[in-house]
C-alpha positions as CSV (number, residue, x, y, z in Angstrom):
1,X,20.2,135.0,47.5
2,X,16.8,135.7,49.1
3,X,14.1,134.7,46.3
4,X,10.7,136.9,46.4
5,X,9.2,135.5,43.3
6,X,9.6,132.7,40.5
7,X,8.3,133.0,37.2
8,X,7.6,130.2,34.0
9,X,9.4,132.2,30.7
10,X,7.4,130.3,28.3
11,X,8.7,130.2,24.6
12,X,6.5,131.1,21.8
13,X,7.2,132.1,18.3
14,X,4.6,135.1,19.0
15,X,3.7,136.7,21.7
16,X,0.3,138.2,20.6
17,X,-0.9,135.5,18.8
18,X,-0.1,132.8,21.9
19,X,-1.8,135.4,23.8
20,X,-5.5,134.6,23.5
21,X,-5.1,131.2,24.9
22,X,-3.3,131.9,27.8
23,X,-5.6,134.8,28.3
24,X,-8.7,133.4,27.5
25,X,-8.4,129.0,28.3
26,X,-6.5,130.0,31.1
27,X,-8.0,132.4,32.5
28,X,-4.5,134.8,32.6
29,X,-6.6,138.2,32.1
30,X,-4.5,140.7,33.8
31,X,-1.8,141.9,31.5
32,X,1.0,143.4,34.1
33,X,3.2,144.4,30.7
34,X,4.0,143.6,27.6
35,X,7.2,145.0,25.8
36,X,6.5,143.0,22.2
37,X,8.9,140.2,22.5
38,X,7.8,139.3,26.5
39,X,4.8,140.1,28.3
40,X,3.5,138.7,31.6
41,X,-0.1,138.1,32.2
42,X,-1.6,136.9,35.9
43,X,-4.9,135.0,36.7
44,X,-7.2,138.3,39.0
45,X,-8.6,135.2,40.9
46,X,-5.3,133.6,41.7
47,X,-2.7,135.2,41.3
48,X,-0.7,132.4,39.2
49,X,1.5,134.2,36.6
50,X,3.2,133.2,33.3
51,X,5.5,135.0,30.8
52,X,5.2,134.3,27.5
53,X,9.1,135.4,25.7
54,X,9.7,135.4,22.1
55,X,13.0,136.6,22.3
56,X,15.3,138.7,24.6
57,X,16.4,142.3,24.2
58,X,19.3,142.1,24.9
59,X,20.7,138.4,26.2
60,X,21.6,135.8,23.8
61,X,19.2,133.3,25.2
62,X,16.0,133.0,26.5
63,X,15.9,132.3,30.2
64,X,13.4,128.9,31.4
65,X,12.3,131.3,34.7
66,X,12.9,134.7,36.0
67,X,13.9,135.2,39.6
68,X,13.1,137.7,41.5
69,X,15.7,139.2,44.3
70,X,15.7,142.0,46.6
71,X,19.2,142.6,45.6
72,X,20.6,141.3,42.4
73,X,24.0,142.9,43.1
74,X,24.6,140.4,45.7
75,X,23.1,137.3,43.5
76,X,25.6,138.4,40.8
77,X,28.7,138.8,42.9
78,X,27.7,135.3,44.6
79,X,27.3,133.7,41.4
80,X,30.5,134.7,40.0
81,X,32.2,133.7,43.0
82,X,30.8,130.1,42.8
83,X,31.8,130.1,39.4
84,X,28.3,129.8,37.4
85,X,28.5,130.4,34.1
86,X,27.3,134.2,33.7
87,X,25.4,134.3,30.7
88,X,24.2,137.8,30.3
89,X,26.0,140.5,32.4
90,X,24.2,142.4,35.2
91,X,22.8,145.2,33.3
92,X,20.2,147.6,34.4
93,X,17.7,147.3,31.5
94,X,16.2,150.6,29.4
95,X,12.7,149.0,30.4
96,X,13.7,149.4,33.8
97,X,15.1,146.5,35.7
98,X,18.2,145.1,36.6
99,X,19.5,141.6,36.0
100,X,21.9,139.1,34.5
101,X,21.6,135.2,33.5
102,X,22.7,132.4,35.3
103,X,23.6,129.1,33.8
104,X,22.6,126.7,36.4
105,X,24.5,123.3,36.2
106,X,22.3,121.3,34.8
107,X,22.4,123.9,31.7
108,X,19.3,125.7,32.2
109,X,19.1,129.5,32.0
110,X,17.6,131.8,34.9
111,X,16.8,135.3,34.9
112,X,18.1,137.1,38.2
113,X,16.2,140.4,38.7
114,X,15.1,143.5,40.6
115,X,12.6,145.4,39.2
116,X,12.2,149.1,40.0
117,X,10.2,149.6,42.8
């Protein structure tokens, strides 16, 4: 798998009201999205990014880090063939990306994804 980005998935019981600190302390000004239970914010000066994730739309479990591929097709078939634990199916989202959940071994949950260009 070729990986063009990594991405914290912070848990929060509330996206909008965790918002303000990681916005305003942090300096995270530039919200890229934010679809209610997940939205991403990026510092303009640095580019460092977090995600803040209440829940997921559609996966049973909220990832630790989203990783973005240039083609999740190929992560998903390459996963399954080294026998990871597939959490979440590949699934091309209604917000408009594609991806499925990994368990890695150690038990932690990653995000695999291609957004829409």
């Amino acid at each position: 798998m070729r990986v063009t980005r990594i991405i914290a998935d912070l848990p929060v019981a509330d996206v909008q009201a965790a918002k303000g600190f990681y916005t305003g302390y942090l300096g995270l000004g530039t919200e890229e999205f934010d679809l209610g239970w997940v939205a991403r914010y990026t510092s303009p000066d640095t580019g460092a990014t977090l995600q803040l994730v209440s829940r997921d739309a559609s996966a049973p479990e909220v990832p630790a880090i989203s990783v973005s591929t240039d083609d999740v097709d190929a992560a998903y078939a390459e996963a399954q063939q080294l026998g990871y634990e597939i959490v979440h199916p590949l699934t091309t989202e209604p917000w408009g990306v594609r991806r499925f959940f990994v368990r890695a071994p150690d038990g932690t949950v990653i995000n695999v994804v291609r957004h829409r260009d």
